[in-house]
N, C-alpha and C positions, 0 to 999 in steps of 0.2 A: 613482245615481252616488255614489261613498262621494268624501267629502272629505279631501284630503290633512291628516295632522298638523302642523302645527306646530310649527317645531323651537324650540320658546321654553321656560323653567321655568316652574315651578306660582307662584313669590313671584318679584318681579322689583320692580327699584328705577326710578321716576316718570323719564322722558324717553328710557327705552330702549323701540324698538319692534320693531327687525330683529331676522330670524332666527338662529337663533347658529348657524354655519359648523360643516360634517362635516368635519373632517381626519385625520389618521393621527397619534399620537403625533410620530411621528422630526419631523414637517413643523415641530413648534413647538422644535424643538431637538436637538440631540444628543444620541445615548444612550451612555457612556461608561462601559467597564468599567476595572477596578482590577488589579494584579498584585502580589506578596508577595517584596521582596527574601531570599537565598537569609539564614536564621539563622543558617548557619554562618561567615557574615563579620559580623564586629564592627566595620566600618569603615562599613558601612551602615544600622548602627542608632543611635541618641541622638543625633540631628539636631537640627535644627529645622524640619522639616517634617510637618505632621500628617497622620496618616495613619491613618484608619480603619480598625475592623473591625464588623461588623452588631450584635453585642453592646454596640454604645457607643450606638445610635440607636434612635428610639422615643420615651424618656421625655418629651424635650424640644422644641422647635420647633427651635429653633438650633441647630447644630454648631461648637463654637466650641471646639476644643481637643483633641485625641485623646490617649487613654493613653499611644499609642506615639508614636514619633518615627523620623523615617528621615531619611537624610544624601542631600547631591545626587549623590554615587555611587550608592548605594540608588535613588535613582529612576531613572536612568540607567541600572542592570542590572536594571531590572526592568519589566513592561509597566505599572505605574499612571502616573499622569496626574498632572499638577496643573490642580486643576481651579477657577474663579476664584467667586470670594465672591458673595455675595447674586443670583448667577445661577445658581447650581446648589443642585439639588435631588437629594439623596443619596436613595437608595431600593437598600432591601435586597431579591437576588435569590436568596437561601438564606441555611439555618440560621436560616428564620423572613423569609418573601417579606413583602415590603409594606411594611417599615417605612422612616418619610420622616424627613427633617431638611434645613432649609436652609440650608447652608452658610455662616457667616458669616467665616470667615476662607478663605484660600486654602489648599490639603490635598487631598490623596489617600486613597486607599481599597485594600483587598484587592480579591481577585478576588469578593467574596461582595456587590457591587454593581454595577447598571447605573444611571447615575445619568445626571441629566439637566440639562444644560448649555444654558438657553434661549435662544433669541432675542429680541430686543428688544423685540419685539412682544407677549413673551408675561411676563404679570403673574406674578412669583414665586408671592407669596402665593394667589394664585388657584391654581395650576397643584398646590401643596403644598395644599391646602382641599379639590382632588379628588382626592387620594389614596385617598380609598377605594374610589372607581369604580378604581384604576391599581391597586392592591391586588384587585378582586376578578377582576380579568381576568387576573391576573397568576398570582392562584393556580388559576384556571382552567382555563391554558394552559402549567402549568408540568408540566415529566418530570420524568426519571431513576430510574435504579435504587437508586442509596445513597442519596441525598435529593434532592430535588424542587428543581428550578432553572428559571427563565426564564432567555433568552439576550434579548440585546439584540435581535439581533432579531424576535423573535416578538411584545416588547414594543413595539417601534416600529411595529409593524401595529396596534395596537389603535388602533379607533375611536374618537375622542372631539368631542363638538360644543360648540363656543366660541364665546365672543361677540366683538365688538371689543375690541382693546386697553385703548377708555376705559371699556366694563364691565365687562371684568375688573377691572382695580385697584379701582376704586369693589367690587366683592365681595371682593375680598383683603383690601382695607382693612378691609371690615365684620368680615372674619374674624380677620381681624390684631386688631382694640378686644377681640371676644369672646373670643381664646385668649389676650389679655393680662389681661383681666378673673379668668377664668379660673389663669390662673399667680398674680395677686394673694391669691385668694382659697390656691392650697395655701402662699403664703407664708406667709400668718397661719397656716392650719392649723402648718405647720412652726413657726412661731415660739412658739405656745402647747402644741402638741407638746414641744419641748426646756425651754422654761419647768415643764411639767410636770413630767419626768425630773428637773429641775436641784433643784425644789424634794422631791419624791422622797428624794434623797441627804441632802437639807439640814434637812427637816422629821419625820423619823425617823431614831434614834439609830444610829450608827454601831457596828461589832462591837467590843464592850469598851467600851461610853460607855454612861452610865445617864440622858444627854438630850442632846436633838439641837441640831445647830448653829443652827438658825433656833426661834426662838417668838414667840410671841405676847406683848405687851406683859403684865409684871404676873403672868406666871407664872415659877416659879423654883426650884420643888420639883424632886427625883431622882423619874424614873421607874419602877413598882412590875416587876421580872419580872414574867410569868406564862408557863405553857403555853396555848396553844391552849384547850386539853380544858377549864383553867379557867376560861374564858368564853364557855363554851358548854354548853349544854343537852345535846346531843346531835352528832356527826359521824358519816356513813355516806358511805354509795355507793348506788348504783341499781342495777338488776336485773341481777344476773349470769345470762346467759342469753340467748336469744333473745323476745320477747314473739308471741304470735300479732297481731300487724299485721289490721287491717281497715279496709276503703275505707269503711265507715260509723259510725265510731269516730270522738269528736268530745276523746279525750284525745291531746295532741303527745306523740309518745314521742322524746326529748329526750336530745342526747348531749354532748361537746364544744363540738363547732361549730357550736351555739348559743347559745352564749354569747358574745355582741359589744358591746364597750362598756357592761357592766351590763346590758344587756337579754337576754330571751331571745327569740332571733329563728329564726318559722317561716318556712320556705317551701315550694315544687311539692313538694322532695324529702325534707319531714319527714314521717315515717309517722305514722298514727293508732293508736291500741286504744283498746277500750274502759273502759269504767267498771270494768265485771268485772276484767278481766286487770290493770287498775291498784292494784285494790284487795289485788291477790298482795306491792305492795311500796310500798304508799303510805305516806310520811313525816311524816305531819302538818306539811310546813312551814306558815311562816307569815311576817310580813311581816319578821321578824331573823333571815330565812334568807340566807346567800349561797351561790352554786351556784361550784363551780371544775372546771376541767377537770382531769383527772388519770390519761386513758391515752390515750398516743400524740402528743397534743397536750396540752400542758402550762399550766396558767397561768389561760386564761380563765375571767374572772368575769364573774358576774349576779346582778343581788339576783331573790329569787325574786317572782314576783308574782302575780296570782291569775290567769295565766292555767292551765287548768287541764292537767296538766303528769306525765307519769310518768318518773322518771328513768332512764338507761340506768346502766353499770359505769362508762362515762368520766365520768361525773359527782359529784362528793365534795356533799357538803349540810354544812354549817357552820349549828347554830342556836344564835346566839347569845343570853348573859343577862347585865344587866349593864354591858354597851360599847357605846357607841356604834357602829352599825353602817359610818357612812360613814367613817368613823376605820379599823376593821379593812380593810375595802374597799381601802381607801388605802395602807394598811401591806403589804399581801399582793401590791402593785406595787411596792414597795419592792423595793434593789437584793439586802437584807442577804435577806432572806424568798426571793425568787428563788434565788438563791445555796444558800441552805439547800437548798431543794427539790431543786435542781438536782444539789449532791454526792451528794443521798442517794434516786436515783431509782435503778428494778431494771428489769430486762428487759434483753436484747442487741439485740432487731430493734425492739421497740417497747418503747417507754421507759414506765413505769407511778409514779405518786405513792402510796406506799399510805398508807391510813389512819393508821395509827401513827404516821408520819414526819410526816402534819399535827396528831395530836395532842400530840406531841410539841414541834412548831415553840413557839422561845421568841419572845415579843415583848415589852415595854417600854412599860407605859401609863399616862398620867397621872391620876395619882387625882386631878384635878380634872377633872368631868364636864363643865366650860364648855370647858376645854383642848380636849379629846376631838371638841366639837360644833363650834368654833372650824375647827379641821385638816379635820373633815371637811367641814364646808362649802366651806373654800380647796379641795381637790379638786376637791367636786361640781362647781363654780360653773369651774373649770377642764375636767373633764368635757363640762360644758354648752356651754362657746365650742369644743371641740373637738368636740361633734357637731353645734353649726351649721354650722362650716365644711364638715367634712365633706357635710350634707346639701348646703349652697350648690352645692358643687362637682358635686356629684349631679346636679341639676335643670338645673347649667350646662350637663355634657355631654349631659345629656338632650336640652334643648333646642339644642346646638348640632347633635347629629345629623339632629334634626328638621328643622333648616334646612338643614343642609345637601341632605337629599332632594329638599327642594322648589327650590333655589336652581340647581341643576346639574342635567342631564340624563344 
């Protein structure tokens, strides 16, 4: 005699035992779609009333503001709704199904949402937490011929099994510390991100100045020109061409988009060769190499390291002699260097960096070798706190997904 499941989750929090309730979407609230007053009258737009469109929702938990604005005539000739604050849960039904935000002021929406206006009973933040069980049914059960839509109602049939009211909130809540936890940490990424850029501007010499606005204590000398080419051994490219590729090939054949934050990063979709076919266009780098991207995608740098590595044509090799390495690193994120590159790239479909135009690139560097080690430390050491966060935030959503599988049914 087979034993009935259990309608309970895999992690559950101490004093709850009952089973958590089979309902139907609609039962825990309203499904409410949006309408788009007519552009052609200007009496119905720059209001003050917020009014969505599926491109403004996603990034954020809160909805607290919309690009556009509509007037109470606007709502009044048109089918959207005002729909009321921290009880409704915005979710997009085309031009990108799934996406949630919970409304924290009062506002309306296009027609490009069925959004969900709950009942009392039913815990915001909980009901936004299972959005991606309401996202996968949704993309599911979604038609059409020009692009793919849920209707409200097809979404109000979906199945979903809840708890009571008092362990919903107690899961919302838990949800709510970790997506706040989570926003803290791209805070700081944000704020040491612009601190980056700001000192960028300020700690490399600006176009027609022979030293920059920001130094270091106790330096005070004019910055020396140079080209590129003169502090450097060697500058090339990787293999123009295709390489014979093999599943038993233990060298990464390496192109652009490898290059992420100074590292060069493999994955599933980096191809291998061998030793043989690497040796067709091997560079002798070495450890005052930096890698830059320079066709198609533009920009990205790596110091080279010893992973063992053949390069493609999107890839430029800079070996320097002479400079400090994390100094140039530094300078080649710079706005003036960007800028350079950027007037003086070829191609119409796909934009290319050539050679020339980086040996060429002029830069401004301090003949004192302390200066040089000083700057590029402030970098790294700015590098560093920006791929902790980064990774933080990594392991947050990692681990918030994780929970959430086991937390909801």
């Amino acid at each position: 005699m087979m034993t009935a499941i259990k309608k309970v989750p895999a992690v559950r929090f101490k004093g709850f035992e009952k089973e958590w309730e089979e309902k139907q979407l609609a039962e825990i609230g309203g499904i409410i779609g949006g309408g788009t007053p007519s552009t052609l009258n200007k009496e119905y737009w720059d209001g003050a009333i917020d009014w969505y469109s599926p491109t403004e929702i996603g990034d954020k938990v809160y909805a607290n503001g919309s690009r556009k604005k509509i007037t109470p005539l606007g709502l009044e000739q048109s089918s959207a709704t005002i729909l009321p604050a921290n009880r409704t849960v915005l979710f997009t039904s085309r031009a990108g199904i799934g996406d949630m935000a919970i409304l924290k002021s009062p506002g309306a929406t296009n027609q490009g949402f069925q959004s969900l206006v709950l009942n009392e009973d039913s815990d915001t933040y909980f009901i936004y937490s299972m959005g991606f069980l309401i996202k996968k049914f949704a993309l599911k059960y979604s038609s059409g011929s020009t692009f793919l839509e849920i209707s409200g109602k097809t979404l109000g049939k979906m199945p979903i099994t809840i708890p009571n009211p008092t362990e919903q909130t107690q899961i919302g809540n838990y949800f709510k510390e970790f997506d706040d936890l989570i926003q803290l940490q791209e805070q700081k990424l944000e704020k040491v991100t612009n601190l980056k850029k700001a000192m960028l501007e300020k700690m490399f010499p600006k176009e027609n100045a022979d030293v920059p606005e920001i130094r270091f204590e106790g330096f005070t000398k004019k910055w020396q020109a140079k080209k590129l080419e003169e502090i450097s051994d060697k500058i090339g490219d990787g293999l123009h061409g295709t390489p014979k590729y093999s599943e038993d090939g233990d060298v990464f054949f390496i192109n652009g988009n490898n290059l992420i934050n100074g590292e060069i990063i493999v994955n599933n979709e980096t191809k291998c060769v061998t030793e043989i076919e690497k040796s067709k266009s091997d560079k002798l780098l070495n450890g005052e190499t930096i890698l830059l991207s320079i066709n198609g995608t533009i920009g990205n740098l790596a110091f080279y390291n010893k992973k063992n590595i053949m390069l493609g044509k999107s890839v430029a090799y800079i070996i320097l002699n002479g400079v400090n390495k994390r100094f140039i690193y530094a300078y080649l994120q710079s706005s003036v260097i960007i800028k350079f590159f950027n007037d003086n790239l070829t191609g119409s479909t796909i934009k290319n960096l050539g050679l020339k135009t980086i040996r060429n690139t002029k830069l401004l560097i301090p003949l004192n070798d302390l200066e040089q080690q000083k700057i590029g430390e402030y970098f790294q050491n700015l590098d560093h706190l920006i791929n902790q966060s980064q990774q933080k935030i990594v392991q947050l959503k990692h681990l918030r997904q994780a929970l959430l599988q086991k937390m909801f049914i």
